[in-house]
C-alpha positions, 0 to 999 in steps of 0.5 A, spaced: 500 500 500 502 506 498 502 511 503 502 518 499 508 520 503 514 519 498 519 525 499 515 527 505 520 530 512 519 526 518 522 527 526 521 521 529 524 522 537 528 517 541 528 513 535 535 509 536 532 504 538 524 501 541 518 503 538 521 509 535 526 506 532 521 501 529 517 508 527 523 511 523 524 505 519 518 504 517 517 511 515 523 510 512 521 505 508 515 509 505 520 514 502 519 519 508 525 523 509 527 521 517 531 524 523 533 519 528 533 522 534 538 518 541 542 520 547 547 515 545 552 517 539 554 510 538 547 507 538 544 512 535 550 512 528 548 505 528 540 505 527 541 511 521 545 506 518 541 501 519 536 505 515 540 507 510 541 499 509 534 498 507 531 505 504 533 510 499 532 516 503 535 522 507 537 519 514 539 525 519 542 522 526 540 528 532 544 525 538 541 530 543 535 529 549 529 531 547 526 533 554 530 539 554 531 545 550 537 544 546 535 537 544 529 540 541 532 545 538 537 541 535 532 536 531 529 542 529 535 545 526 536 538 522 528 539 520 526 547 521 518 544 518 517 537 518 510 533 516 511 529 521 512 529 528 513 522 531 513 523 539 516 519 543 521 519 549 523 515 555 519 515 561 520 514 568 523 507 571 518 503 575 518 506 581 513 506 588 509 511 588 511 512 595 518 513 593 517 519 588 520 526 590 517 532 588 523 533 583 522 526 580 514 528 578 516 534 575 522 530 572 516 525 569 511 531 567 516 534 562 519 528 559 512 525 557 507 531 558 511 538 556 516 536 552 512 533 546 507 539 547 513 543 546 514 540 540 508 541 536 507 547 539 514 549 534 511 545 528 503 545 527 502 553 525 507 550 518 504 544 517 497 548 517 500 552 512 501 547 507 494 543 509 498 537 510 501 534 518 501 529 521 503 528 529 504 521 532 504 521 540 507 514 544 504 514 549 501 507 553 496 502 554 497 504 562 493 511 560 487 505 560 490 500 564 494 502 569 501 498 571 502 500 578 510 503 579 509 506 573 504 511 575 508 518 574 509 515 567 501 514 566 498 521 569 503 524 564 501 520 558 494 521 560 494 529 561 498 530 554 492 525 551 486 530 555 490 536 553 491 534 545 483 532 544 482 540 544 488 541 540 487 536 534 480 538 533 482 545 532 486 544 526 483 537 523 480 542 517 487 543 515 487 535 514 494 536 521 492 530 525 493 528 531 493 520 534 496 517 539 499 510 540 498 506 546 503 501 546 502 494 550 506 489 552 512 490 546 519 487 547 523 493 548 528 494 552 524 498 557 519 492 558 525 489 559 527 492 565 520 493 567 520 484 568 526 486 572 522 490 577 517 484 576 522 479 578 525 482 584 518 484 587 515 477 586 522 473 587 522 470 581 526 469 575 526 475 568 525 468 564 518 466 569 517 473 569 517 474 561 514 468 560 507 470 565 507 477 562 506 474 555 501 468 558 497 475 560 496 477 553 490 473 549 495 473 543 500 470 548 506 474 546 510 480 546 508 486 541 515 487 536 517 494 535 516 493 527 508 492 527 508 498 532 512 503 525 508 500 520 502 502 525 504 509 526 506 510 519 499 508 516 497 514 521 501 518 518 498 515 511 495 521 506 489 515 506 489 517 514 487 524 514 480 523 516 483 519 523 484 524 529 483 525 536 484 517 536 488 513 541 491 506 538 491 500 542 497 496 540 496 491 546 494 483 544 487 484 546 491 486 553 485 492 555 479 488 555 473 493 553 467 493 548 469 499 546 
């Protein structure tokens, strides 16, 4: 299926590896210009040439943290007006909520709440004035499931969702979308530290702890970061202007709900 992006500009955040990586490459093999975004120089090297390997497109590596503001202003130095922004970001480590310091919420709210909108903020008045825009937020099934330890990660992804769902209406005339995508289970390196956390606390071993997690989810495996891009590139679609305001479950069938 031809998505009607060839040639389009793209910066994908935090994508050296996980789900924005799988989001890039995805991108990429659609014929989307990509920024490749990570903290880790070497990683980050690695996953640009990766991508060029399978794709006939620019790929500009940005080593730079995208909570702060010369993150920001380096990937939108690399790609001054993108027709599409991928949000993505590490979020909070799995943590008792009772240990959480003032200084940690506040650490939480600007990775996964302030950070993305900043963004958009920065790219949404030029994609209006080109009539085409498509912005991508990770966020995650705990914004309707909630995993405890991980609370800080989902009130800030479920604060961005409420404060988007005005936003993405507002500029959905000027066919600029707005989705998110709500990961599940996807066999990343943050799931994997999370079956640590999992581990410790039930006095199990990571592979019981991988293979209990996995038995929970009705397709009775991991999500994989490719299937995740492939998602996140349809919403990026032309064919997908008319979807907006809408979050994307990518969970097995893990959030059990009619609707």
């Amino acid at each position: 299926m031809d998505l009607g992006i060839g040639g389009r500009n793209a910066i994908v955040c935090a994508s050296s590896r996980g789900l924005g990586k799988g989001c890039a490459m995805s991108l990429a093999k659609n014929g989307v210009n990509v920024v490749v975004n990570g903290r880790d120089e070497a990683v980050t090297m690695a996953t640009a040439d990766e991508i060029r390997a399978v794709s006939d497109v620019q790929v500009t590596p940005v080593v730079a943290d995208v909570s702060t503001k010369a993150g920001q202003a380096a990937l939108l130095a690399a790609c001054p007006q993108p027709d599409i922004l991928v949000n993505n970001n590490g979020g909070p480590p799995f943590r008792d909520f009772r240990d959480l310091t003032r200084a940690d919420m506040l650490e939480g709210v600007t990775m996964n709440f302030a950070t993305p909108i900043e963004l958009i903020q920065a790219v949404i008045d030029p994609m209006v004035a080109q009539s085409f825009g498509r912005i991508v937020n990770i966020t995650s099934v705990t914004v309707k499931r909630p995993v405890f330890g991980l609370d800080l990660s989902s009130g800030a992804r479920a604060g961005l969702t409420a404060f988007l769902a005005g936003v993405a209406r507002s500029v959905a005339e000027h066919n600029v979308t707005i989705n998110h995508i709500l990961p599940g289970y996807i066999d990343t390196d943050r799931l994997r530290g999370g079956l640590g956390y999992n581990a410790q606390q039930n006095n199990i071993s990571e592979n019981q702890a991988a293979e209990n997690l996995a038995n929970s989810v009705p397709a009775k495996r991991f999500g994989n970061p490719a299937e995740f891009g492939e998602a996140c590139a349809f919403l990026c679609g032309a064919q997908a202007g008319y979807i907006t305001g809408q979050s994307l479950l990518l969970d097995g069938g893990l959030y059990e709900s009619n609707f």
